[in-house]
C-alpha positions as a Markdown table, in Angstrom:
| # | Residue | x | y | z |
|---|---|---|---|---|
| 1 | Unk | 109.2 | 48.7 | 90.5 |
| 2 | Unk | 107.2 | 50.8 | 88.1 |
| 3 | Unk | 107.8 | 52.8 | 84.8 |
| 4 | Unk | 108.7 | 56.1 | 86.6 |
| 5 | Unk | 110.9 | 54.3 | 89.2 |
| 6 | Unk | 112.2 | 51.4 | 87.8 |
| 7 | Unk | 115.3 | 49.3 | 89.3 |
| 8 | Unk | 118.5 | 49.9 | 88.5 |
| 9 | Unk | 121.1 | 47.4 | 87.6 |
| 10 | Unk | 124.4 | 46.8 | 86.0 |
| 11 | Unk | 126.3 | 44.5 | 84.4 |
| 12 | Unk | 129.9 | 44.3 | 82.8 |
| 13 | Unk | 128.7 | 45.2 | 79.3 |
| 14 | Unk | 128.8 | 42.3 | 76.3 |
| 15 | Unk | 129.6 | 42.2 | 72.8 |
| 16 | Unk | 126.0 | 41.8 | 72.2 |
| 17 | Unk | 124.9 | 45.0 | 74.4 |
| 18 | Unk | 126.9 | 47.4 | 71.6 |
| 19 | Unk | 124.5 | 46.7 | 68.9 |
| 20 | Unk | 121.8 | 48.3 | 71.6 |
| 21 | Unk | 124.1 | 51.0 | 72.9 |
| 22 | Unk | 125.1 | 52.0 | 69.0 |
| 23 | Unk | 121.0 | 52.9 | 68.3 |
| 24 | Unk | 121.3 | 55.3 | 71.5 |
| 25 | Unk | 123.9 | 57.0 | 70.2 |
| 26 | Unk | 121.9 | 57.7 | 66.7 |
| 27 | Unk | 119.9 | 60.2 | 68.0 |
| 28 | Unk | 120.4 | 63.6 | 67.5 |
| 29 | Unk | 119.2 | 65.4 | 70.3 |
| 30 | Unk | 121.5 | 63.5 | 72.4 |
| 31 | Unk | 124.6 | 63.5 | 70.1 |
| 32 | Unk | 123.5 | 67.4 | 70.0 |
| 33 | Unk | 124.3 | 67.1 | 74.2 |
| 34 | Unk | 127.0 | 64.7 | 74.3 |
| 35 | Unk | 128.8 | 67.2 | 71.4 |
| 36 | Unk | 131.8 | 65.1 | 71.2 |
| 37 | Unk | 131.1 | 62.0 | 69.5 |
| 38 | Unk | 132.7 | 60.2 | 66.5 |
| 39 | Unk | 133.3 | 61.8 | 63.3 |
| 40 | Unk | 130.2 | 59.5 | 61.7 |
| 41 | Unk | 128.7 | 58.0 | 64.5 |
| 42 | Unk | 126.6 | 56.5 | 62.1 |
| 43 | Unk | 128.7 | 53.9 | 60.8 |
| 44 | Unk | 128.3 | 50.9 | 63.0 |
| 45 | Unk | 131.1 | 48.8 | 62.1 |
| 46 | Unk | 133.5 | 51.5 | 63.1 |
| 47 | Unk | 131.5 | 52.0 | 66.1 |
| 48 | Unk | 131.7 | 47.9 | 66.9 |
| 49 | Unk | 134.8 | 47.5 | 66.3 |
| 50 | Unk | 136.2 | 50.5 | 68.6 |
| 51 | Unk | 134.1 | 49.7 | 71.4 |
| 52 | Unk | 134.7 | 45.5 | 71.1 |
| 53 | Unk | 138.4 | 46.9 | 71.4 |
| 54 | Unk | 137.8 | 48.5 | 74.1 |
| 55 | Unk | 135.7 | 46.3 | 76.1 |
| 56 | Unk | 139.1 | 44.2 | 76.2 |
| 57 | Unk | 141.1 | 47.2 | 77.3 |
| 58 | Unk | 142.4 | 46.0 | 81.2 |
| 59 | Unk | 142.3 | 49.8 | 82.0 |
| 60 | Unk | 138.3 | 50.7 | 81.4 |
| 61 | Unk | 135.8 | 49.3 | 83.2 |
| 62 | Unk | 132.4 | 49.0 | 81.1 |
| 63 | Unk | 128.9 | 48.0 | 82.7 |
| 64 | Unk | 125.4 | 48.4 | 80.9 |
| 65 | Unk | 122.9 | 49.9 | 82.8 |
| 66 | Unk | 119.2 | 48.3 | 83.1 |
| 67 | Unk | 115.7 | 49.5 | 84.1 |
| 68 | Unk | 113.6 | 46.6 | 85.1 |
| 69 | Unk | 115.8 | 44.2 | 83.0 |
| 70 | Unk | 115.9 | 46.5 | 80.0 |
| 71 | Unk | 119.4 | 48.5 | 78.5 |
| 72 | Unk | 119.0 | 51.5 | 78.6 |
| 73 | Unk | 122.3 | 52.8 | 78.4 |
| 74 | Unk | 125.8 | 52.3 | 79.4 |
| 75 | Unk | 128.6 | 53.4 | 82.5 |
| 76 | Unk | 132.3 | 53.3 | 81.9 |
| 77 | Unk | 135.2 | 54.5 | 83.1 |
| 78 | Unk | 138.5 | 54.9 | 81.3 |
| 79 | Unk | 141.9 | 56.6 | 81.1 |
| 80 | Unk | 142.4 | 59.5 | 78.8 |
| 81 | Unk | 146.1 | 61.3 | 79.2 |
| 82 | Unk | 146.6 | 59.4 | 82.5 |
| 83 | Unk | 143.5 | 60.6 | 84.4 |
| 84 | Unk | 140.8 | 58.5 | 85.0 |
| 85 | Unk | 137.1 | 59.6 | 83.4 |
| 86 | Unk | 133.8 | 58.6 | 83.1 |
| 87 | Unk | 131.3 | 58.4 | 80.7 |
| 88 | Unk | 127.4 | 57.3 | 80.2 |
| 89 | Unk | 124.7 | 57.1 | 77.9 |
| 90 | Unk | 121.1 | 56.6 | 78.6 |
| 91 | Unk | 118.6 | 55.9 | 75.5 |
| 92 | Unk | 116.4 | 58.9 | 75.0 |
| 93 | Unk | 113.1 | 56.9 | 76.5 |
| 94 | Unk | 115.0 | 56.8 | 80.0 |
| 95 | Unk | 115.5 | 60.5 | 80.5 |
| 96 | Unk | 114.4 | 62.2 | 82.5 |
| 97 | Unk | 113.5 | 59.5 | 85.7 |
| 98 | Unk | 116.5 | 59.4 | 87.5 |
| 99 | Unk | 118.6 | 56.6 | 86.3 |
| 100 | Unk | 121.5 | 58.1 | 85.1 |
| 101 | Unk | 122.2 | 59.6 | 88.5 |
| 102 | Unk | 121.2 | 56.4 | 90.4 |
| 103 | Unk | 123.2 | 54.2 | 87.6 |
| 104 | Unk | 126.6 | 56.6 | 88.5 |
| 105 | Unk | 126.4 | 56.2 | 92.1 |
| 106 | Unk | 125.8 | 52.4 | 91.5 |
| 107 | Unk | 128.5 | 52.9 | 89.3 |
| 108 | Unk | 130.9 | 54.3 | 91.4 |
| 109 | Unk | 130.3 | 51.7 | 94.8 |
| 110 | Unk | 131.7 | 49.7 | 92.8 |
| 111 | Unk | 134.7 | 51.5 | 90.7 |
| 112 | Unk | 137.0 | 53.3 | 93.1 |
| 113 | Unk | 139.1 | 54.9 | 91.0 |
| 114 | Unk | 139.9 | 58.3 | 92.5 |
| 115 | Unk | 140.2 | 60.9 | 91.4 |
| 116 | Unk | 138.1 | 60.1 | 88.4 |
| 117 | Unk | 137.1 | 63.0 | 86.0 |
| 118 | Unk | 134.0 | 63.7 | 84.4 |
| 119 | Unk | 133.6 | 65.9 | 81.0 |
| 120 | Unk | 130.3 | 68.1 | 80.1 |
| 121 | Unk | 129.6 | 70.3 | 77.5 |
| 122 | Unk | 128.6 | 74.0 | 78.7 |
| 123 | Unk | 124.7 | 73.6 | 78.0 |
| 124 | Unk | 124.3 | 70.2 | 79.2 |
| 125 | Unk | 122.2 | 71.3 | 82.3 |
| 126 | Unk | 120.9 | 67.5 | 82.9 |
| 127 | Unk | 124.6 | 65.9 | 82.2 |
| 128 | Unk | 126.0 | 68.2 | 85.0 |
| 129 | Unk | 123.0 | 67.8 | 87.5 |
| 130 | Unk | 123.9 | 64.1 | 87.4 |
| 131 | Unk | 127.7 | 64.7 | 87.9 |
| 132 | Unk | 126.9 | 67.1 | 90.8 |
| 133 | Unk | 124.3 | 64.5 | 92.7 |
| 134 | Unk | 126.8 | 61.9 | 92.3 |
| 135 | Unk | 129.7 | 64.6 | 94.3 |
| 136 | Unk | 131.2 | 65.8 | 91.5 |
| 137 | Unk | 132.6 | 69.2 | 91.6 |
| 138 | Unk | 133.2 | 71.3 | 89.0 |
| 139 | Unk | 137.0 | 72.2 | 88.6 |
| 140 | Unk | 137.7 | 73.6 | 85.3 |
| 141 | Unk | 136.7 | 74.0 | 81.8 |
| 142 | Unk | 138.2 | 73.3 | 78.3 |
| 143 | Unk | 137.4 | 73.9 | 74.6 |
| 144 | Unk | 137.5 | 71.5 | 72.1 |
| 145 | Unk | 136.1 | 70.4 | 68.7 |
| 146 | Unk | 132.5 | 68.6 | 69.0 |
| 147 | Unk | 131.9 | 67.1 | 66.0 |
| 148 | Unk | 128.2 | 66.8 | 66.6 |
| 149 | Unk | 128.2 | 70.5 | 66.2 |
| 150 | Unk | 130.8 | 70.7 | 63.7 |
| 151 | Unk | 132.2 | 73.7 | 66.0 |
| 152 | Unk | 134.7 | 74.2 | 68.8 |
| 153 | Unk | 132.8 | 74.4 | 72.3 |
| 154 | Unk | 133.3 | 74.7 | 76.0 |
| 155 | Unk | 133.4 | 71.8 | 77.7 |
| 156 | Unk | 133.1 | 72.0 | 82.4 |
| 157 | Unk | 135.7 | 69.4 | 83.7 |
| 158 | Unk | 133.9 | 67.9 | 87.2 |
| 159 | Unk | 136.1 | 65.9 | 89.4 |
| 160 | Unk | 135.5 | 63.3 | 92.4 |
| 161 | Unk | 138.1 | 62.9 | 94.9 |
| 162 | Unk | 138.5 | 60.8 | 97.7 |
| 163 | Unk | 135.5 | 61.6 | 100.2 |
């Protein structure tokens, strides 16, 4: 596999992955489109200890994602208000080629959770391309506090169901 179509894996994710996955997060453009991140997503113990938390939690389901044997982000699913979500990351240097939508649909062969819910905010355009290749639908939308942007925005609710 090359640069521009590397191969996909995943992998439940390790206490040593969240060190990686924390840099992702750092960057601004993509805090900018994820919107609703942590109050100070810069302060890595808080971020460790949360996610080593959860990463025990029975109820998620956690993999990192790799490009020819490299992280490049991470895949979860959990349970917010009883409903079932998912979430993902890619590091900025893997936009853009694919992997997040072949890393869901990896994803989701294996986690059979349905429904399961995904969240986007409005001006996310690559975010919701992914959802929508993977057979999301979009079902609703929501507002809510993004702390990234210090404002309230609109956020589109997609949702899989049983095919």
């Amino acid at each position: 596999m090359n640069q521009h179509n590397p191969g996909i894996t995943l992998r439940p994710t390790t206490v040593a992955d969240l060190s990686y996955l924390f840099v992702f997060q750092l960057d601004p453009e993509a805090q900018h489109l994820a919107a609703f991140t942590p109050k100070d997503p810069a302060n890595k113990t808080a971020y460790l200890e949360k996610y080593t938390n959860i990463l025990h939690d029975s109820t998620t389901n956690n993999q990192t994602i790799l490009a020819n044997n490299v992280i490049a982000g991470s895949v979860a699913k959990f349970v917010m208000d009883g409903h079932a979500e998912i979430t993902y990351w890619l590091d900025k240097q893997f936009w853009g080629q694919g992997i997040a939508t072949r890393a869901l649909k990896k994803f989701l062969e294996e986690e059979l959770t349905r429904p399961i819910y995904g969240r986007v905010a409005f001006d996310n355009f690559g975010s919701q391309k992914v959802l929508e290749r993977c057979g999301f639908t979009k079902v609703g939308t929501d507002r809510g506090f993004a702390n990234a942007r210090q404002m309230e925005i609109e956020e589109f609710i997609y949702r899989l169901s049983l095919s």
